[in-house]
N, C-alpha and C positions, 0 to 999 in steps of 0.2 A: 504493500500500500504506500502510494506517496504520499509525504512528510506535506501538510499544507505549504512549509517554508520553500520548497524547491517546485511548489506551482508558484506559490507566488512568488520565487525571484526569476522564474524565467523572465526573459527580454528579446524582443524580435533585433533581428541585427539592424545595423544601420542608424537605434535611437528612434526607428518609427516616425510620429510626424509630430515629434516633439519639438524640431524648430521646424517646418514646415512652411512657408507663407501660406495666408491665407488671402485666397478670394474673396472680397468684401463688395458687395452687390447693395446697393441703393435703388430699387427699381420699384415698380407695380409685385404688389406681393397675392401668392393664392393662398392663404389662409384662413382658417376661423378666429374669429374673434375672442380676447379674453372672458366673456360672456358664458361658453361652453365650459370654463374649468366650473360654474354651479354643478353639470350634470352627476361629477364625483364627490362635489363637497359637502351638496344635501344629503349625500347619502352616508358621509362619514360625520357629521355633525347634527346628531339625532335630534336635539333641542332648538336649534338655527333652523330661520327661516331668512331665505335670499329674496328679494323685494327689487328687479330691477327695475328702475326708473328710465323707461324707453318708448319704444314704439311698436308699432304690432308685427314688425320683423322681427325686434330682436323677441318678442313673445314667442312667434313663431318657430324660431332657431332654436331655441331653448326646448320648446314641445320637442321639438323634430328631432331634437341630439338626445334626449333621454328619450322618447319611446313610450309618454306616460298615458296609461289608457284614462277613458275620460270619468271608471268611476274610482278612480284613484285619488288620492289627496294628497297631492306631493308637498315638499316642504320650502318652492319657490313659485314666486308669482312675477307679473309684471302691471308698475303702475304706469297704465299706456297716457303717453302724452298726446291729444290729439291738435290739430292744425292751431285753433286756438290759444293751446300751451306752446308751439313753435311759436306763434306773433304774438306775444306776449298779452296776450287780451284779457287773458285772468291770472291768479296771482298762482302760480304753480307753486308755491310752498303753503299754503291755504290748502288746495286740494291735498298735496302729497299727506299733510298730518291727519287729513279727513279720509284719507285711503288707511293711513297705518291706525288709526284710532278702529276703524273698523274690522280690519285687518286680526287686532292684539284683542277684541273684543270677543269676534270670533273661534279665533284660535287660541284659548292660554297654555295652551302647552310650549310656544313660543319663550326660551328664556336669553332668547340672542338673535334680535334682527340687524342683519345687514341690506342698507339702502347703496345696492349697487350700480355705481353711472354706466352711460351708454353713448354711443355716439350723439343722438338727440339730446340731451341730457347734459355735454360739454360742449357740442355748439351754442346753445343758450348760455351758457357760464353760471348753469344751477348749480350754488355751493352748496353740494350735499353734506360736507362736512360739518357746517355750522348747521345745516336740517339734524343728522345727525347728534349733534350736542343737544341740541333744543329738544327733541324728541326724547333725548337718554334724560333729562331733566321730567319729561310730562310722566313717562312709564315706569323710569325707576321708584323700586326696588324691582320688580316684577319682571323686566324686561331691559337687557342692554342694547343699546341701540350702535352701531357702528356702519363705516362707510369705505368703502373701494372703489376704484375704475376697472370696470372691464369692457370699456370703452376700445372700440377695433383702433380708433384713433392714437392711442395711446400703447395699448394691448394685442399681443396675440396668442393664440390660443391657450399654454398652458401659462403662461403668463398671470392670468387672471389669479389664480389659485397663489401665485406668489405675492401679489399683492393682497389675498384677502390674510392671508399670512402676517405679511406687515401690518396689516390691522390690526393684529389680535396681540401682537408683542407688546403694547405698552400696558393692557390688560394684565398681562401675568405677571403674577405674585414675587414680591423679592425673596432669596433667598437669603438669610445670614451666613456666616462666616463661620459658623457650626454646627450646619446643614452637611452631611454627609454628601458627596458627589453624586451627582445623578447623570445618566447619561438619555439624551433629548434626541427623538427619532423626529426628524421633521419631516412634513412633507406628505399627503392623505394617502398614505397606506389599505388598500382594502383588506377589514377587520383581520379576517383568514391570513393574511400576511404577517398583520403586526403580532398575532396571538404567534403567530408559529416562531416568529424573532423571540419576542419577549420568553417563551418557553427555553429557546436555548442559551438567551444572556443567563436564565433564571441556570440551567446546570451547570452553567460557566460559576455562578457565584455573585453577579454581575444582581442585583433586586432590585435597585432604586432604575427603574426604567419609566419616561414618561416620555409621551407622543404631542407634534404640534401636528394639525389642529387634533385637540382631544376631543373624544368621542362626544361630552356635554360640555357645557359654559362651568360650572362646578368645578370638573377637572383639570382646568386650565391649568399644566405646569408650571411651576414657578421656574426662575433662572437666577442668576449669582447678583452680586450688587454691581450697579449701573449696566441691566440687563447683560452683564458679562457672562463668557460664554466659548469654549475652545470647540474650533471645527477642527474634525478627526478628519483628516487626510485618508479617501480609501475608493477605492473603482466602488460603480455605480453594483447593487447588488443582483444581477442578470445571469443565471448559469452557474454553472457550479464555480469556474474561477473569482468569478465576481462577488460572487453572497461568503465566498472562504475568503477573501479579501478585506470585504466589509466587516463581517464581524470581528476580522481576526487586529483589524485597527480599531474595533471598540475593545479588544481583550488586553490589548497591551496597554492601551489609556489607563486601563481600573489593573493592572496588574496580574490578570490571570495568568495561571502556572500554563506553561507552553502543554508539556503533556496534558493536561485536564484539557485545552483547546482542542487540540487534536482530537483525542476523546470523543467530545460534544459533536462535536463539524464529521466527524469522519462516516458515520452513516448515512446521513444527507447529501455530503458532498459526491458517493459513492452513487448514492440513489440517483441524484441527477445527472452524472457521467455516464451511468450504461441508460438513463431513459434519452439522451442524445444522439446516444450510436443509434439508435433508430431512424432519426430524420437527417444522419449525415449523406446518405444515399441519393436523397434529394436532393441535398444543398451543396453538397464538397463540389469544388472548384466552380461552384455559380457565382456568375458576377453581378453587382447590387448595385443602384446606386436611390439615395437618400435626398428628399426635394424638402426643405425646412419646414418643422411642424411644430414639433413638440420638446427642444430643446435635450430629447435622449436620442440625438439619432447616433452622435458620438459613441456614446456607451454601448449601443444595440450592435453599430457595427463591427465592435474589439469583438464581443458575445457571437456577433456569426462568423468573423473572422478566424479567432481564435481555436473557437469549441466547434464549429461545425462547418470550416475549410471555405469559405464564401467569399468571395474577392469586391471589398467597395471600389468602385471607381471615382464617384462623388459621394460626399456625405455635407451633406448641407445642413444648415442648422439656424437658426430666426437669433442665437446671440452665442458667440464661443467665449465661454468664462475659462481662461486657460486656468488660474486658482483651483477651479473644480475638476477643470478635466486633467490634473496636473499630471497624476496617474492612469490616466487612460491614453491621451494623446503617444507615448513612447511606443503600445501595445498596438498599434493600426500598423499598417505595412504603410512602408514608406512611400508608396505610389501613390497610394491615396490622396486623390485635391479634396483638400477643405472650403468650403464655401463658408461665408456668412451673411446675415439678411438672404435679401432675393430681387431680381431683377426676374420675373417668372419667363420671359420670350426667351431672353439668353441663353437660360436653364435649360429651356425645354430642347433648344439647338443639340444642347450640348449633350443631353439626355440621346437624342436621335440619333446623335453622329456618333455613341456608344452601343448605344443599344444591347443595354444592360437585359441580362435572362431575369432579373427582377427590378420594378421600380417602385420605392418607396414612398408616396403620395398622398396628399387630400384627396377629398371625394372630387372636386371638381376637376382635378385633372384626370384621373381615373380613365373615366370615360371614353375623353380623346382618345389617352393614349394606348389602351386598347384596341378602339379600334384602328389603330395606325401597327397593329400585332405585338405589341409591348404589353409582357403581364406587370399587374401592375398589385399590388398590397396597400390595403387603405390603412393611414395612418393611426387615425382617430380609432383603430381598435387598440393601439398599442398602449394606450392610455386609460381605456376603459375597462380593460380587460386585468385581473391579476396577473402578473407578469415576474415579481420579484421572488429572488427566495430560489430555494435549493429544490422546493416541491411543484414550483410552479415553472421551471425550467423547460419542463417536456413543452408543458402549455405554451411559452413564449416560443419556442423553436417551431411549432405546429403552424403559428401564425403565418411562418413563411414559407413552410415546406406547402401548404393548403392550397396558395395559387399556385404553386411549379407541377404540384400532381392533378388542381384540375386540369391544367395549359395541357398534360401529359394523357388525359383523359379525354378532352373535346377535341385534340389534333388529328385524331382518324378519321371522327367524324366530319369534321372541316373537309381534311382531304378527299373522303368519299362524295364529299356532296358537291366539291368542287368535278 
């Protein structure tokens, strides 16, 4: 059995695309808007309701990305601005208190509403912020009122959920200076994820475990004084190298015994290396490339590169934070172009004149480039879907193996009918 230590010190030659230039693209973008990070965050913040303050698109988008049937009661709405609230003709923060008073009236199980802007919403220059305090004054105790942009203007896609993030950090609680250390999972984990983490910090020895956003308003972990706070350097948690990565940089922060790590990690790690071998069949030496969506496209392609032999040729990405990717950049093969933002026509050239066996996409390009015989993988499941973690390996590698085996599947047919 390998030593975690000797997966994770492997290193591709050449330093990977750790000094790499990068392609930086200012153009027309196809993306979702920061709007779409509610579709995961209602659902991990059981007490929060999301309240965007928009139009009957962005109401729309929001139906459409969750899937919610109509006799459902989800935990986000929208207070639609109509043409009147664009030309100012009635007092839009009049209404808005008269929507959330009814709103909080309705629903008390509401113990954290966020009034979240939109594109309508920052073209007008509605300070939701100051709506926001004034509303946390009319509701409080009962209800905290807080505000974000997920505004396309501002935001895109998973973006929103970073900001609703920054919200909630002046919320949490101080810890003192006699506060045993705690270690702070950020970032909306679905539940099944964070339990199976929290389970193996817990064999490591590792207790004090708390999550941003938490499950309720109540829960909100506290952090150090003047919200201080050390980021653990470690690849994103995707596959067996990546989730034995991660953790094994939270084991060494709190000091766990190397042997006891290994220990804990070594049936999981194992689990998700032979459920791998399964879909390298499909994937070894296919070539990928990545159109910017969701700010993991970095981390996904070390994960196919790496674990299941897949060649990116671009990997694009809406912002490259090299701090975070500090350990994953080394781990891409050196050919790889990096993009950042997006110019979408350029891309798409460039897409064409590759003509990658897989391309990595929003819905809206999708479409095209199919029919132009390009398979193509929608992004927006990579997000929605569990994905992290040693148990959910198979499942994130299935994502991609799923269009190569349909393409694999409808090519006969194609040919016979042609």
């Amino acid at each position: 059995m390998t030593a975690p230590a000797a997966l994770l010190d492997r290193s591709p030659a050449s330093g990977g695309c750790a000094e790499s230039p990068v392609l930086r693209e200012r153009g027309q973008r196809e993306v979702f808007c920061g709007l779409t990070g509610i579709v995961w965050l209602h659902r991990k913040m059981q007490d929060a309701f999301f309240l965007v303050v928009g139009s009957r698109t962005c109401a729309h988008l929001i139906q459409s990305a969750a899937g919610v049937m109509i006799f459902a009661e989800p935990r986000f709405g929208t207070a639609i601005m109509e043409e009147k609230d664009l030309a100012g003709l009635t007092d839009a923060n009049e209404e808005l208190d008269r929507v959330v008073g009814r709103l909080l009236e309705r629903r008390p199980d509401i113990k954290l509403l966020f009034l979240v802007g939109s594109c309508p919403s920052e073209v007008i220059k509605l300070d939701l912020a100051r709506a926001a305090g004034r509303l946390n004054d009319i509701h409080a105790p009962h209800t905290r009122v807080l505000n974000y942009s997920g505004s396309g203007i501002e935001t895109t896609f998973t973006q929103g959920e970073d900001a609703c993030l920054a919200a909630l950090v002046p919320q949490m609680p101080t810890l003192s200076a006699a506060d045993p250390a705690r270690l702070l999972i950020v970032g909306a984990l679905p539940d099944v994820v964070e339990d199976q983490f929290r389970r193996l910090f817990a064999q490591m020895g590792i207790q004090h475990v708390d999550a941003l956003p938490a499950r309720r308003i109540e829960d909100l972990p506290g952090v150090g004084p003047d919200r201080g706070a050390q980021r653990l350097e470690a690849l994103f948690p995707f596959g067996a190298e990546g989730t034995t990565d991660w953790l094994h940089s939270a084991a060494k922060a709190f000091g766990v015994d190397e042997m006891l790590f290994r220990s804990v990690v070594a049936p999981g790690r194992e689990r998700a290396a032979r459920a791998l071998e399964r879909f390298r069949p499909a994937l070894d030496g296919k070539s990928i490339f990545f159109f910017p969506d969701s700010q993991l496209e970095i981390p996904l392609a070390r994960f196919l590169s790496r674990e299941l032999g897949m060649v990116p040729l671009e990997v694009g990405t809406p912002y490259l934070h090299r701090p975070h990717l500090s350990r994953e950049l080394p781990l891409l093969p050196s050919a790889t172009v990096l993009s950042e933002g997006q110019d979408v026509d350029r891309q798409l050239d460039r897409c064409r004149a590759v003509r990658p066996d897989l391309s990595v996409c929003g819905l809206g390009l999708a479409n095209p480039l199919e029919m132009e015989g390009l398979t193509t993988k929608w992004s927006i499941e990579l997000v929605f879907s569990p994905v992290h973690g040693f148990d959910q390996a198979a499942d994130l590698a299935e994502l991609f193996a799923r269009p190569m085996n349909r393409k694999g599947r409808l090519s006969p047919s194609i040919r016979g009918a042609a």
